[in-house]
C-alpha positions in Angstrom: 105.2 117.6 82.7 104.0 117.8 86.1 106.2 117.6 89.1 105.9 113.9 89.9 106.8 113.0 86.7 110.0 114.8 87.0 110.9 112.4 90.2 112.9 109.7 90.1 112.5 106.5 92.6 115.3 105.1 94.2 115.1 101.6 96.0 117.9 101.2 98.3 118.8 98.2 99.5 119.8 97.9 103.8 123.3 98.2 103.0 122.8 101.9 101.5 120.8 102.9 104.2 122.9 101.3 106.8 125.8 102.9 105.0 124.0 106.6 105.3 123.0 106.2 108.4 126.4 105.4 109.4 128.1 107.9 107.6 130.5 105.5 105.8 132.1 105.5 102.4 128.6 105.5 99.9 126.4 108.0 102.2 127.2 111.2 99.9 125.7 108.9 96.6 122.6 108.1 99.4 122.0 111.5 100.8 121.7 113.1 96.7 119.1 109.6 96.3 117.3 111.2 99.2 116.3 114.2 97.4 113.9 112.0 95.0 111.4 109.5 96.1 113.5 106.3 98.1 111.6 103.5 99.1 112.5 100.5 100.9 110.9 96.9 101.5 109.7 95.9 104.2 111.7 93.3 104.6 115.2 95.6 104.0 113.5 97.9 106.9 113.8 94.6 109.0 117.3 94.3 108.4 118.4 98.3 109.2 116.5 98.6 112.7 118.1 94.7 113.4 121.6 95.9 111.9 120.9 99.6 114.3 120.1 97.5 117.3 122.9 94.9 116.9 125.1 98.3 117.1 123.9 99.5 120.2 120.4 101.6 119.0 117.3 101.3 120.7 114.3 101.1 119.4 113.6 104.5 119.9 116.7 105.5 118.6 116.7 103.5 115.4 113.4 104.4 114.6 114.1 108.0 115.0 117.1 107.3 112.2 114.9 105.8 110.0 111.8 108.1 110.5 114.5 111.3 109.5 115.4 109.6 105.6 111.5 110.3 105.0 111.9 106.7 102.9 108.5 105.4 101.3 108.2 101.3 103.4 106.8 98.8 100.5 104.8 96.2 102.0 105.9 92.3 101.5 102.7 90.8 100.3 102.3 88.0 98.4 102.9 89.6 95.2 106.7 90.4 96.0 107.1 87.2 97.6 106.5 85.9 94.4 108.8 88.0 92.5 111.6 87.7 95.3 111.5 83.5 94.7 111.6 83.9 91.4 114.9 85.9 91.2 116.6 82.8 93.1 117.9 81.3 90.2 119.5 84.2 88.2 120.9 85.6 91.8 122.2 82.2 93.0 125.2 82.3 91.8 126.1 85.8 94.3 124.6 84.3 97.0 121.8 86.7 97.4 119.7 86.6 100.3 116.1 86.9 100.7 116.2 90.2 101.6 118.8 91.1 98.7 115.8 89.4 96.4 113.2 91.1 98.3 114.9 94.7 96.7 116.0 93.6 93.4 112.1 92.5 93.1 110.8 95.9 94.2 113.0 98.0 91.5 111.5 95.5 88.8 108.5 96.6 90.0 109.0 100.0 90.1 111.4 99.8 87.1 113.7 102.2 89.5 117.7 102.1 89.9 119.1 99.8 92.9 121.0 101.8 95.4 123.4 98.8 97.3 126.6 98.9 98.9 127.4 95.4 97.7 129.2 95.5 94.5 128.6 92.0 93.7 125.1 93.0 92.6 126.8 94.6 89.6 127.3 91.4 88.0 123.4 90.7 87.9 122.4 94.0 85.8 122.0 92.7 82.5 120.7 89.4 83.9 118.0 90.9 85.7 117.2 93.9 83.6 118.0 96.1 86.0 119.8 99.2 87.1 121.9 98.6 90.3 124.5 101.2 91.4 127.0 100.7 93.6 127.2 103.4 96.2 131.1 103.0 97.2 133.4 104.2 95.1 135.6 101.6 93.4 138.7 100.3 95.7 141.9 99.5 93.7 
């Protein structure tokens, strides 16, 4: 098995990046992701350098955040848009956003685990197919 073969892909949504880059309760489960291949969609990069900026970053800065995960951007083309409408009515019921659809549609692509901070996704993995893992632990 070559060395490639052996890596696993991650597809974290903005609130497991945000969460990292942050350093709030989830970023250990993020920084172990990191040591595989991540990648992100285009549209979830949109949200972190808006969510960065909304908390005082600069461009500069946030980009600099960003650029240090080493994350692999996928491109929103028409292709995922397709697959992110499609998810609308088995994600409805959550509430999920375009940009939540956006990642769930990327790790169906990818067939690759769901890194989010939002443990509501959790209720979607057997609808969707798909692996999503919570990256805060469990509050009781």
């Amino acid at each position: 098995m070559s060395d490639s073969a052996a890596v696993l892909t991650y597809v974290l949504d903005a609130s497991a990046v945000i969460a990292f880059v942050r350093d709030e309760p989830g970023a250990a489960v993020v920084r172990q992701a990191l040591d595989q291949r991540c990648v992100i969609s285009s549209v979830n990069l949109t949200e972190v350098l808006t969510k960065l900026q909304d908390k005082g970053a600069t461009p500069e800065q946030a980009e600099h955040a960003m650029g240090v995960l080493g994350l692999e951007t996928a491109d929103f083309g028409a292709q995922a848009a397709r697959a992110s409408a499609w998810l609308r009515g088995a994600t409805r019921s959550q509430g999920l956003s375009l940009g939540d659809r956006a990642c769930l549609a990327l790790a169906k692509a990818h067939n690759a685990p769901v890194l989010t901070a939002d443990r509501p996704w959790l209720l979607l993995n057997a609808a969707l197919g798909l692996d999503i893992r919570c990256i805060r632990p469990e509050i009781h």
